[in-house]
Backbone bond lengths (Angstrom), bond angles and torsions (degrees), N, CA, C in turn:
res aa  C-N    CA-C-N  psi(-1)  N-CA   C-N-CA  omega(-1)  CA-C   N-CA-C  phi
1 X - - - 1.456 - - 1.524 107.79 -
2 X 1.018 131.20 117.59 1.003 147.44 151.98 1.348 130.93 -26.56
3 X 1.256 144.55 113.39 1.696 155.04 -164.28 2.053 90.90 -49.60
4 X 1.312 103.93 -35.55 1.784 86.98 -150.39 1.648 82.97 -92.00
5 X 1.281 127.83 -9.16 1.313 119.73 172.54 1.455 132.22 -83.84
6 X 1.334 95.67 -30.83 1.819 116.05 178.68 1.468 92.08 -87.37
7 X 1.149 131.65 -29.91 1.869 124.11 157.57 1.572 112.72 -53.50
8 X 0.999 118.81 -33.83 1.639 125.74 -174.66 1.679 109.55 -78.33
9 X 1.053 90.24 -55.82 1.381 94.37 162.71 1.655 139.25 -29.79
10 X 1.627 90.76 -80.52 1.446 121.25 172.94 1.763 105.65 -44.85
11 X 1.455 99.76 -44.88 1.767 104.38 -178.20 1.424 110.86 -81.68
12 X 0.942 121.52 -28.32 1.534 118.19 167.81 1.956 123.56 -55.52
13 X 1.654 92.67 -67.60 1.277 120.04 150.31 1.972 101.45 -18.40
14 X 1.391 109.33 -80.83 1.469 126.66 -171.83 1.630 112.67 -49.43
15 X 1.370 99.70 -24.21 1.753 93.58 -179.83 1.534 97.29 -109.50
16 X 1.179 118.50 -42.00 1.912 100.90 171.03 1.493 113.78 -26.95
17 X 1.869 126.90 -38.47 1.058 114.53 178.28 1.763 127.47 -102.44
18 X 1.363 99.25 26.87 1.677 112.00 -179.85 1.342 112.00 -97.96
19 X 1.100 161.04 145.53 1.335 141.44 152.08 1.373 112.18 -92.64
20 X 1.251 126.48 3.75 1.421 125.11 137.65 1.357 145.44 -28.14
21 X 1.610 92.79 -32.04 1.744 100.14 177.79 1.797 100.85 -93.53
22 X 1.052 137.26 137.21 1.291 130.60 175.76 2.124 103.73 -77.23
23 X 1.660 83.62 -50.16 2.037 100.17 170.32 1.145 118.06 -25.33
24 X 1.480 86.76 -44.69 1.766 84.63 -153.29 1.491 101.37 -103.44
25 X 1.170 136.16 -20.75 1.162 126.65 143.74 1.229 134.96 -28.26
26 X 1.705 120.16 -53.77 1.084 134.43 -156.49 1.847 88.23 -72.76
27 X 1.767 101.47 -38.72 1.468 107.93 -168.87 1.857 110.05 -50.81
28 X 1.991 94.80 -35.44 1.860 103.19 -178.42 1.463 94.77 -47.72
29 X 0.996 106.20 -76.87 1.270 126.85 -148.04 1.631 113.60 -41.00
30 X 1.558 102.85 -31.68 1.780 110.16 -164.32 1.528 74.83 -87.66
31 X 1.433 148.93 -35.06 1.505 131.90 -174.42 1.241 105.29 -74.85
32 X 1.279 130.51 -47.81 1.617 111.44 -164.12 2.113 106.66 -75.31
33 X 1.690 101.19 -35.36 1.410 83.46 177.97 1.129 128.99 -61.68
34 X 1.555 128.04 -29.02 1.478 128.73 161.52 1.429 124.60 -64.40
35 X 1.631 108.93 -8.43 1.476 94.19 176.83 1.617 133.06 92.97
36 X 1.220 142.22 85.71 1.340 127.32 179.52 1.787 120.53 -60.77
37 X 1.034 99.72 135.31 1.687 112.46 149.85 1.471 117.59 -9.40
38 X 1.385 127.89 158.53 1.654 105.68 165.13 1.452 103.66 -86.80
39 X 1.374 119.17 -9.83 1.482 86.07 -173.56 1.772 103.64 -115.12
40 X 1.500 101.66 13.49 1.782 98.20 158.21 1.678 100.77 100.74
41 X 1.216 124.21 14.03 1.429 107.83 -162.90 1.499 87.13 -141.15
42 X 1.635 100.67 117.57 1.696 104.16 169.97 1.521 106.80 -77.11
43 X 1.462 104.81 160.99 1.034 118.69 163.80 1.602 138.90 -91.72
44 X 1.183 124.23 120.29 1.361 122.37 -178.01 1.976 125.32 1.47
45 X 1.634 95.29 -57.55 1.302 101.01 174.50 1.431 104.87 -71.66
46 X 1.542 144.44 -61.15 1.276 125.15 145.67 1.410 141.76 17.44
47 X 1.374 105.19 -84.15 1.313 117.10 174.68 1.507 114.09 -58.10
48 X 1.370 115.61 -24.60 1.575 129.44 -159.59 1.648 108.16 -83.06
49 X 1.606 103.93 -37.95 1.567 128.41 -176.56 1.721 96.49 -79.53
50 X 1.184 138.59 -26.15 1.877 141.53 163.00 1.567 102.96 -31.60
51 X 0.934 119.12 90.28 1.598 127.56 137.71 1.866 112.78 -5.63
52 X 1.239 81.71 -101.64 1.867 99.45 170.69 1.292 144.31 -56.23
53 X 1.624 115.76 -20.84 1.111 135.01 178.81 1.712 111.08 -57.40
54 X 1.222 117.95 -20.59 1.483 146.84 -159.67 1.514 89.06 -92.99
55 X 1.062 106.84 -74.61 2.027 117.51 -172.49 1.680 102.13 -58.23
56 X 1.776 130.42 -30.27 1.383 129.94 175.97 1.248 106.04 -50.59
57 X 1.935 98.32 -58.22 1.452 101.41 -162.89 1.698 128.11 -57.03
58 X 1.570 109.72 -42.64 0.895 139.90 158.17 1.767 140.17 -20.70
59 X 1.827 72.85 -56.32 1.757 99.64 162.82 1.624 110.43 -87.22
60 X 1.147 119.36 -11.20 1.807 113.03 170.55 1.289 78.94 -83.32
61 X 1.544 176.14 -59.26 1.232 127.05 -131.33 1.562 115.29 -70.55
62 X 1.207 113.58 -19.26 1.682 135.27 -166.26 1.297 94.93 -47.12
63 X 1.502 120.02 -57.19 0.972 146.11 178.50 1.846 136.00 -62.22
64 X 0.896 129.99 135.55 2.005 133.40 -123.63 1.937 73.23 -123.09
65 X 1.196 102.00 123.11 1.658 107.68 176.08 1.478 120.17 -89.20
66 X 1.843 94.85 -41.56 1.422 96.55 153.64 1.756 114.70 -134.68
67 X 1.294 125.78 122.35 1.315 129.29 166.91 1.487 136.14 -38.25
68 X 1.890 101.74 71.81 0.745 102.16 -147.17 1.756 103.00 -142.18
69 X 1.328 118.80 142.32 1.225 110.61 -166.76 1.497 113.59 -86.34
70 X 1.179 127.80 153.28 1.818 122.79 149.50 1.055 112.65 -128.62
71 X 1.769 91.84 141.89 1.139 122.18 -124.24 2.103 93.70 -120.64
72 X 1.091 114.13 139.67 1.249 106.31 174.91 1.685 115.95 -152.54
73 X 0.971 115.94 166.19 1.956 121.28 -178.52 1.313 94.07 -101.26
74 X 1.539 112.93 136.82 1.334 141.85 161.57 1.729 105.53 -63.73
75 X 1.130 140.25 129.19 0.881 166.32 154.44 1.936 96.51 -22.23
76 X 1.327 134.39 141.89 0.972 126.68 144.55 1.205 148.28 -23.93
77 X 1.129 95.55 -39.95 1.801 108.21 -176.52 1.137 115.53 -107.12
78 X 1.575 121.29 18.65 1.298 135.74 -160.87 1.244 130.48 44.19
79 X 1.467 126.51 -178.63 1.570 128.69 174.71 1.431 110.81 -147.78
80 X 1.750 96.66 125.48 1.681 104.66 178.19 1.579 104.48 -93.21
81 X 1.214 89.36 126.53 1.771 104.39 -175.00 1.416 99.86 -114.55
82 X 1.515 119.76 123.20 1.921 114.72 -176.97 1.178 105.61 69.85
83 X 1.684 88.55 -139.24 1.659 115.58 154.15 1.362 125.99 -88.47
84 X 1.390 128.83 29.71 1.542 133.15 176.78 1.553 110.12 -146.59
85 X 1.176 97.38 138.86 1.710 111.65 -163.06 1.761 89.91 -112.02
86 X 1.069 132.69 124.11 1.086 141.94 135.41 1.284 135.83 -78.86
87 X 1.554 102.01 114.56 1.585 117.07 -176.17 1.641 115.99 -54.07
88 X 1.372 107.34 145.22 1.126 121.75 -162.36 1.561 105.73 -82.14
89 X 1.934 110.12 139.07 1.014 126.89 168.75 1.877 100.36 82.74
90 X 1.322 117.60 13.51 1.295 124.37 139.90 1.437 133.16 -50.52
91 X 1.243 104.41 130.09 1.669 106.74 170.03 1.612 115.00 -80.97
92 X 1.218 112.30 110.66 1.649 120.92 159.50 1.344 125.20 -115.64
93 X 1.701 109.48 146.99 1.459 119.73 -174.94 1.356 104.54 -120.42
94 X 0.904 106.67 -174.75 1.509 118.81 178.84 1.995 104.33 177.76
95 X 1.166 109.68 152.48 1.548 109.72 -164.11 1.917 92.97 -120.28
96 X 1.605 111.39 125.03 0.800 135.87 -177.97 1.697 112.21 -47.46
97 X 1.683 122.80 -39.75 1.604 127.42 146.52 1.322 117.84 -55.68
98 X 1.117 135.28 -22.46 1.369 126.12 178.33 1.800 105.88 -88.84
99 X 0.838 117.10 -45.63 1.529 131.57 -174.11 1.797 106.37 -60.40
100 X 1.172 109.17 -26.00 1.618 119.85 -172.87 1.435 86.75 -100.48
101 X 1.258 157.42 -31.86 1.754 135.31 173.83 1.139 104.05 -94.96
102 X 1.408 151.06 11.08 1.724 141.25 161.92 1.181 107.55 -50.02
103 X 1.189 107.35 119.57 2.031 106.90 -173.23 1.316 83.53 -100.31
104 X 1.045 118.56 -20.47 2.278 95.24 168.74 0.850 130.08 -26.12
């Protein structure tokens, strides 16, 4: 399993028990009224027929798995961004959670 998957998980898991998320609620709710399996493990077609499970996943991208910047070189000749010019062959980051709430 994969780090960015067992992150999906764990955060999914984490909002099933918030009532903060309205999503993921709606997601409880479509699981407990159908009922689990006896031995707890949906099945592919199952999981596939989930309404909400789609809108969970969706809403974890919002969300930064690891806090972490990317990182890139300014162009030689630099780049005027706004009112600020960044000198060329600079290192800039920017964090993949911050970049997803810019209401700009």
């Amino acid at each position: 399993m994969s780090l960015s998957l067992a992150s999906l998980i764990c955060h999914i898991r984490q909002e099933l028990a918030s009532p903060e998320y309205p999503h993921v609620q709606k997601l409880y709710e479509e699981l407990k009224s159908d009922g689990f399996p006896a031995d707890g493990v949906l099945s592919i077609q199952k999981i596939d027929s989930l309404h909400y499970i789609d809108v969970a996943i969706k809403g974890h991208r919002l969300f930064a798995i690891i806090p972490m910047a990317l990182f890139r070189e300014v162009a030689a000749e630099g780049k005027p961004i706004n009112r600020y010019t960044l000198p060329g062959r600079t290192i800039v980051g920017s964090q993949g959670y911050s970049l997803h709430r810019n209401e700009a």
